[in-house]
N, C-alpha and C positions, 0 to 999 in steps of 0.2 A: 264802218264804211270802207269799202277797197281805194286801192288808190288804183291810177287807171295806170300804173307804169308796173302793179303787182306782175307776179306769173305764177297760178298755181304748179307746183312740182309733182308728176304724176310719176306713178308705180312704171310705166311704160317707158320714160325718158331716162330712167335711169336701169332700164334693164340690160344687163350685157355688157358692162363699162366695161366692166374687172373682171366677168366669168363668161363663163360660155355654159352654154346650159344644152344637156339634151334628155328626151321623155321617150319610153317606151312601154310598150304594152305587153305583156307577158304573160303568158299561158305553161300552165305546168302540170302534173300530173302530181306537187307536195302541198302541205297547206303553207299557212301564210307563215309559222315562227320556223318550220322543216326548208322552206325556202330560203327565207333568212338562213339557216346554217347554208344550205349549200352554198350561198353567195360567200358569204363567210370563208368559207375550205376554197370558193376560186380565187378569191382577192386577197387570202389570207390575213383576214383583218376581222375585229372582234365585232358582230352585230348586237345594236341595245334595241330598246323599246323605246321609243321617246315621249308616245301619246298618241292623239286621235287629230283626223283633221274636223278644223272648225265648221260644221254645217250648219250653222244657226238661224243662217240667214235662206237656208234650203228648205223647201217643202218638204215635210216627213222627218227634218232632221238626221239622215242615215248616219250612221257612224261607222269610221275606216280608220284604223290602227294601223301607226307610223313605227318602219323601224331604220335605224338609221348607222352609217357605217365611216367612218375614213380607209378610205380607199389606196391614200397613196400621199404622204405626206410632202413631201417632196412635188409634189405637181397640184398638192392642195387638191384632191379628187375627194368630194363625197359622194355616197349614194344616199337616197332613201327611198324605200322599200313601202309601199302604200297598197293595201286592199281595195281592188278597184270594183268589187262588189261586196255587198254584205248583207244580212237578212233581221239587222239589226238598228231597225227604224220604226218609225210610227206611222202602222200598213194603215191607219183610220182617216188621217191627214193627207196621205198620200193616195190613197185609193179615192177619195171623195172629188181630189181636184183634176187628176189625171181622167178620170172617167167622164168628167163633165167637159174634157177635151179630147174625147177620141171615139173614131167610131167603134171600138172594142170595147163593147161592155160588160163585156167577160173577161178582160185581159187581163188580172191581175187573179183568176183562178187557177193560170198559167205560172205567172210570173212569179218570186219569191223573193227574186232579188234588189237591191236597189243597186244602181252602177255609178260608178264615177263618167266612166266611156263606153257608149254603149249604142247601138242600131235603136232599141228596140226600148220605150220605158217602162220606170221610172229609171231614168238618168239624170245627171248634173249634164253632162258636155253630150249633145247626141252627132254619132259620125257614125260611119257605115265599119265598122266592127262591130263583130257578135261573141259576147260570153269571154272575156279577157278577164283572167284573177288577178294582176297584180299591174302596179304602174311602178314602174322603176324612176326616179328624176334622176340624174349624174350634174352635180355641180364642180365644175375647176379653174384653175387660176386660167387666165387669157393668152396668158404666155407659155405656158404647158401646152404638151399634146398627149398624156395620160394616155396613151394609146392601147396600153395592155388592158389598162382598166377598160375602155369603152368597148375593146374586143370582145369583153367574157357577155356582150350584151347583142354589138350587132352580126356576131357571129358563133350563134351560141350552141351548145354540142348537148345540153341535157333539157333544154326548154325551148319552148316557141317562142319570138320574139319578133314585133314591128318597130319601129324606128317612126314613132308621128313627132318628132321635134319642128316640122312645121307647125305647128300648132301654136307654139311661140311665138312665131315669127310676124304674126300682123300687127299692125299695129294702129288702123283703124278702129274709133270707140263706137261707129255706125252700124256696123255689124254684126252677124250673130260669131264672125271672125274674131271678130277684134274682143268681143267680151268673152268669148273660150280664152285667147290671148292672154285677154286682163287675168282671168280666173288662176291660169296653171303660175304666173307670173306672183301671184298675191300666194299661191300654195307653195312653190319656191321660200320666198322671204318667210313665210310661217312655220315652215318647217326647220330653217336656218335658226330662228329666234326658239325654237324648242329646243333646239338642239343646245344653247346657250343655257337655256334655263335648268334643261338635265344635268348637264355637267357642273353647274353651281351649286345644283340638290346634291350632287354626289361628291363634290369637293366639301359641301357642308358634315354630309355623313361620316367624313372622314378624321378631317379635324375638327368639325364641330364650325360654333357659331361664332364666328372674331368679333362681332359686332354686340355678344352679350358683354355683362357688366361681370365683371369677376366680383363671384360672393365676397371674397373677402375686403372687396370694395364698395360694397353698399351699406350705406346709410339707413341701423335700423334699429326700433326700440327694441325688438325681438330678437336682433342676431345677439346671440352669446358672446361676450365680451373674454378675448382671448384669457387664457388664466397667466401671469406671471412666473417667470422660477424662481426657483427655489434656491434663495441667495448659497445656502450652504452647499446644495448642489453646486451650482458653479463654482465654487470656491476649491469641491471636493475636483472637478475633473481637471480643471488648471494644475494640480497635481500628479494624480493620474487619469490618463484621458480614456483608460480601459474601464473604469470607474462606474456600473453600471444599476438602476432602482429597480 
């Protein structure tokens, strides 16, 4: 039972405390890991793979592969790097329910893609952009203005680039506003917590698992019980300690 002096804490009341966020749309002429490098050679900073975003809760399930960057340490800048179409969904779930909502009943002998941001479906967020390959998000600290960083984006010399970071900005839950809002807002914090879970996998790869039990510390009828030395051994190197079997 609530109490009536609760307050639920939503995704929206806390966005922006500490960062500032902005979202772009980008069109290129490389694919999505060729892209990744050139972002990489502007910002001079190494780009990973982090994973996919979560569409589970999407019709057709499409899947978009995240790649993600520190941008500028000093001003706390990340990027991350998001496929904002892909051809990699389930056209059976997705054709059956789009079609029983539109007057094109042919539209998907056209279409191949699924969008994140798009005119025209199957999309997640529908706005009046047509065929954009990539979402770029830029997250930084509040107190920074990462300027060079946000340059290489909204005045960009080898790609096309929109600036929709309104899109962020409503924050009515009434709307079809406010639930794009929530969406890119929930894709921010998801991509944040990947990026945490990457870099644990690869601190683990490195030195390994701190939290196993060292063999030589478990308790077992099977471990081989150390062998003892060999008194006369000791005896002989306390002697000479070059002394070798």
């Amino acid at each position: 039972m609530n109490k009536h002096n609760e307050k639920t804490l939503r995704i929206r009341d806390c966005f922006g405390l500490t960062k500032d966020y902005f979202l772009f749309l980008i069109r290129s002429r490389y694919d999505f890991y060729r892209f990744g490098a050139m972002v990489s050679n502007l910002c001079d900073c190494p780009v990973s793979y982090i994973g996919e975003v979560n569409t589970d809760e999407t019709i057709g399930k499409p899947i978009f592969r995240i790649l993600h960057a520190v941008a500028s340490e000093q001003d706390q800048a990340e990027i991350f790097i998001i496929e904002n179409k892909t051809e990699n969904y389930s056209e059976v779930d997705t054709q059956t329910v789009f079609q029983q909502n539109t007057f094109f009943p042919n539209l998907f002998d056209q279409i191949s893609h699924y969008y994140i941001v798009n005119k025209i479906p199957p999309v997640i967020i529908k706005a009046n952009y047509v065929d954009y390959d990539f979402l770029v998000l830029i997250c930084k600290d509040i107190e920074c203005a990462a300027d060079e960083v946000l340059s290489h984006f909204k005045k960009p010399s080898r790609f096309e680039s929109v600036d929709i970071s309104s899109l962020l900005q409503s924050t009515s839950s009434n709307n079809r506003g406010g639930k794009n809002a929530e969406f890119f807002q929930r894709l921010f914090y998801a991509s944040e917590m990947q990026v945490a879970e990457f870099l644990e996998n690869k601190e683990k790869k490195i030195i390994g698992d701190v939290t196993a039990i060292p063999e030589v510390n478990k308790i077992s009828k099977l471990r081989e019980v150390p062998r003892r030395a060999n008194p006369e051994y000791i005896t002989l190197l306390t002697k000479d300690q070059s002394f070798e079997v």
